[in-house]
N, C-alpha and C positions, 0 to 999 in steps of 0.2 A: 182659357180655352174651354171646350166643349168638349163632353165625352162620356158616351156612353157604360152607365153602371151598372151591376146586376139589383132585382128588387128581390130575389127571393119569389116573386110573386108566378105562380102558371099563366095567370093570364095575360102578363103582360112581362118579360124575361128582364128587361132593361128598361130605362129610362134617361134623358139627358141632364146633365148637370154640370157649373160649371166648376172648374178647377183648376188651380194652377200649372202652367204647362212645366212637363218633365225635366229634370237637370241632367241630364247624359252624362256618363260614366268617361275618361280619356279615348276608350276605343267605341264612343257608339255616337253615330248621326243623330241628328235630331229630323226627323221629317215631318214634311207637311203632307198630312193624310190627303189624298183625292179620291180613294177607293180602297173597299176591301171587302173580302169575301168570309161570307162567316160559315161555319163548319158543323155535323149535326154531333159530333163528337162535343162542341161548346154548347152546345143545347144540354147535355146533361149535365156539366157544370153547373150551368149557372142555375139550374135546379135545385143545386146544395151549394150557393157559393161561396167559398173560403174568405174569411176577413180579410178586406185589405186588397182582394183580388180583382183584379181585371181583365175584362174579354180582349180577345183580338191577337192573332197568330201570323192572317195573311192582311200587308198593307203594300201599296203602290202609291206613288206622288212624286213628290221632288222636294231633294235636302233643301232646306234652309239655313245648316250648321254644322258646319263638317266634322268629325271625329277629331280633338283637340292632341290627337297622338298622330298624327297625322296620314293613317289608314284610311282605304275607303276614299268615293267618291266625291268630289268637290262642290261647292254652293251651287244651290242651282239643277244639280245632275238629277233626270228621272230616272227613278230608282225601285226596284221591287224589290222588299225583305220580308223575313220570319224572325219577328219578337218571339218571346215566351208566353207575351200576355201584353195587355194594354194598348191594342193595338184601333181599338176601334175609339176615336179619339182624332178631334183635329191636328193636333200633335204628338209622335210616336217615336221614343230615344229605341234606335236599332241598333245592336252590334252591327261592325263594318265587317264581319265575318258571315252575318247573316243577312247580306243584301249585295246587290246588282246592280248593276245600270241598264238601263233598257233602251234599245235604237228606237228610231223615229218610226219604224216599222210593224213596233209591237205598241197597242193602244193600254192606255193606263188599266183601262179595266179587262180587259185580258190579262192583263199581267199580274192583277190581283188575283185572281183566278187559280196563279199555280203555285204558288207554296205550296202548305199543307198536302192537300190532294197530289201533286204534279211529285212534291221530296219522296211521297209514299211509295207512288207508284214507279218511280226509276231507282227506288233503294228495293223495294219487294220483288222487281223483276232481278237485279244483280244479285237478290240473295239465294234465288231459285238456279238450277241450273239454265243452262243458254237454251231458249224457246225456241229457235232455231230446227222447224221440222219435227216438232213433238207438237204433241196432243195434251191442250193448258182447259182443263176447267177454269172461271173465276165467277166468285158466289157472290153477291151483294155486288152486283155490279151496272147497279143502276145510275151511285153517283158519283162523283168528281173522280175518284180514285178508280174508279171498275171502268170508266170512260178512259182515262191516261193511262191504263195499266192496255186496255184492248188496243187501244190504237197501236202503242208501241210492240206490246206483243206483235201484233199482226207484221206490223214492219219490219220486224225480226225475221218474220218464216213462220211462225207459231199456225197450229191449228185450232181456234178459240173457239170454247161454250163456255157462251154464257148465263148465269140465273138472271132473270132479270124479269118484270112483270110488264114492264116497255121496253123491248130487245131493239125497237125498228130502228134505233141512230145506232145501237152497235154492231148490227148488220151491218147498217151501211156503212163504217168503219171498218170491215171488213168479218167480224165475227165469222164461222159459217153456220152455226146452229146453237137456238137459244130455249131455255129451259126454263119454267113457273119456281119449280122448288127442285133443290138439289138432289131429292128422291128420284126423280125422272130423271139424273144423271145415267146415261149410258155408257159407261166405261171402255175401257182401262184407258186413264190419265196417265200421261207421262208426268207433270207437274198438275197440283191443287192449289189456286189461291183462295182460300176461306177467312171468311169475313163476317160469319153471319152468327156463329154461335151454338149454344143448345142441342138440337139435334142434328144439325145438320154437317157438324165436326165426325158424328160418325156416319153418315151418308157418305157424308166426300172421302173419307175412310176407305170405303167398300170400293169405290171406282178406282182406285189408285191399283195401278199395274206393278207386279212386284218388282221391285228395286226402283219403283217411281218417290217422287218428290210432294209432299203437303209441308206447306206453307201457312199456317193461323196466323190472323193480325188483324182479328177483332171480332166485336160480338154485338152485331149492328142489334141484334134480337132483342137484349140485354138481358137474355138468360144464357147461364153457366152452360160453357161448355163439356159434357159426358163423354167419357171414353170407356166402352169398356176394353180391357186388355184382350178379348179373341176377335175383337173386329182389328186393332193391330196384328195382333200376333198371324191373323190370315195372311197378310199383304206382308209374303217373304221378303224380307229387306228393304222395306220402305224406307223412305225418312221424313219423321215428321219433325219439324221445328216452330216454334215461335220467332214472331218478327216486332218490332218497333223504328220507325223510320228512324229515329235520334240514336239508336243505337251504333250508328254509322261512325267508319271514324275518321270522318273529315267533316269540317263544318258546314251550315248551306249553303255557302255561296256560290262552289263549284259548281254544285249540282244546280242552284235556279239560274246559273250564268248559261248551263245546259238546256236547261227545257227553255231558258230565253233563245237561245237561238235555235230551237228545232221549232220554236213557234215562228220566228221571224223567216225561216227556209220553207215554211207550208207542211213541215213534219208531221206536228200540232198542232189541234186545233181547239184551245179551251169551249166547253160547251158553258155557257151561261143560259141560266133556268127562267133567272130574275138579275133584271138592272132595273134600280130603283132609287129614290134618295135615301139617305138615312135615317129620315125621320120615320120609314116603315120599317125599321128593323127588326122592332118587337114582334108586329104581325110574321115577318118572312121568315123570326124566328119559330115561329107555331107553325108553319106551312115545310119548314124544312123537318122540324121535330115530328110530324103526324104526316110526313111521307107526301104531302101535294105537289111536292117542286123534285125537281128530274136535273140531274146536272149540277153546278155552281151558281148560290145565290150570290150577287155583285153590289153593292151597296156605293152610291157617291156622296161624296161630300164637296159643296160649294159655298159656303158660306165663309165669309173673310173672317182669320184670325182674330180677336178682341186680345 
């Protein structure tokens, strides 16, 4: 088979090659790749990438080999899961705990679209309190994540600002007012989702209403995030925490069997930036790492198994 490896290189993140297709573990399918979305969190990866290691989190397609423990959906079934890795690749062994089936409703490349991005933002909303009629900053919310976190907020009740440097699709999402840098945040936040790192942990700090909620889970900047103790120690009874989507403790299946049907009801609506084949992946890996693409880049693959 065919599959996508890291070179080490900047200028060009991956290349193809071919390889022996995967052995699946008793609980895991074997799929046939048709799509997948790649993340800019794998862009720093594969900057340093680990021996042995392989790209790919979000895949969509359909089983070709069903989990030999007999979990999980049957030959045939189209399917969206989240591997750990290896996913970008004609073929992808998935736990049956971390995949879905998907109606005729919901398009393969849409459904690549929501893992990663889609698990973040319905585990980062459950770990805030209920958006419901509060006032939600969310910082770095230009892509996958800041787009499924607004939408759902908003459908909650939520009062949404957003950071963002292209706000006009989270407006029309419903946003009602959008911001350059988290400095120009106008406060008091009832919930902070930050995302962004560095200095802006204690910006979004300063906005938070006392006994309101901040939320960190991530540092898009990739500078260290600074606190000093009197920009907490202001905001009487704050709560600040750290988040990790896997922190979760239920596996993904629930949750992408979730955002599968809030896509197929008109709930959601994955934003794709870039559908392309996969032989651009290199490039759309540069265009997501240096900020050109807006939303979920979607990647296909057609080329018949060997």
């Amino acid at each position: 088979m065919l599959a996508l490896l890291p070179t080490g290189r900047p200028e060009a993140l991956v290349e193809r090659a071919e390889l022996p297709p995967p052995e699946p573990a008793l609980d895991e399918a074997l799929v046939a790749v048709e799509a997948f979305s790649i993340n800019r969190g794998e862009t720093f990866l594969l900057e340093r990438p680990r021996p042995g290691w392989m790209p790919g989190k979000d895949v969509a397609g359909r089983v070709v080999e069903a989990a030999a423990d007999g979990s999980g959906p049957e030959a045939g079934a189209r399917v969206v899961g989240h591997p750990p890795h290896s996913g970008w690749a004609q073929l992808a062994a998935v736990r049956t705990d971390a995949l879905t089936t998907l109606p005729e409703g919901v398009a393969t490349e849409q459904a690549a679209a929501l893992p990663l991005a889609g698990l973040t933002a319905l585990r980062l909303l459950r770990a805030a309190p209920s958006p419901a009629g509060r006032r939600m900053l969310v910082t770095e919310a230009s892509g996958g994540v800041g787009h499924f976190v607004t939408e759902l907020a908003v459908a909650a009740g939520a009062d949404v600002t957003v950071q963002s440097r292209s706000p006009e699709r989270l407006l029309k999402l419903g946003a009602t007012a959008a911001i350059e840098d988290t400095r120009d945040a106008v406060g008091p936040f009832d919930i902070v989702l930050e995302a962004v790192g560095g200095d802006a942990l204690a910006a979004a700090i300063r906005v938070i209403r006392p006994g309101g909620h901040l939320v960190w889970f991530g540092q898009a900047s990739r500078t260290p995030a600074r606190l000093d103790f009197f920009d907490y120690f202001s905001q009487s009874g704050a709560t600040i925490r750290h988040f990790h989507y896997l922190d979760a403790p239920s596996p993904p299946r629930g949750d992408l069997a979730t955002l599968v049907r809030l896509v197929e009801r008109g709930a959601l609506h994955p934003e794709i930036g870039l559908l392309a084949d996969w032989a651009k992946t290199a490039s759309a890996l540069a265009d997501l790492r240096d900020r050109r693409l807006r939303g979920n880049a979607v990647l296909t693959i057609k080329e018949t198994i060997r």
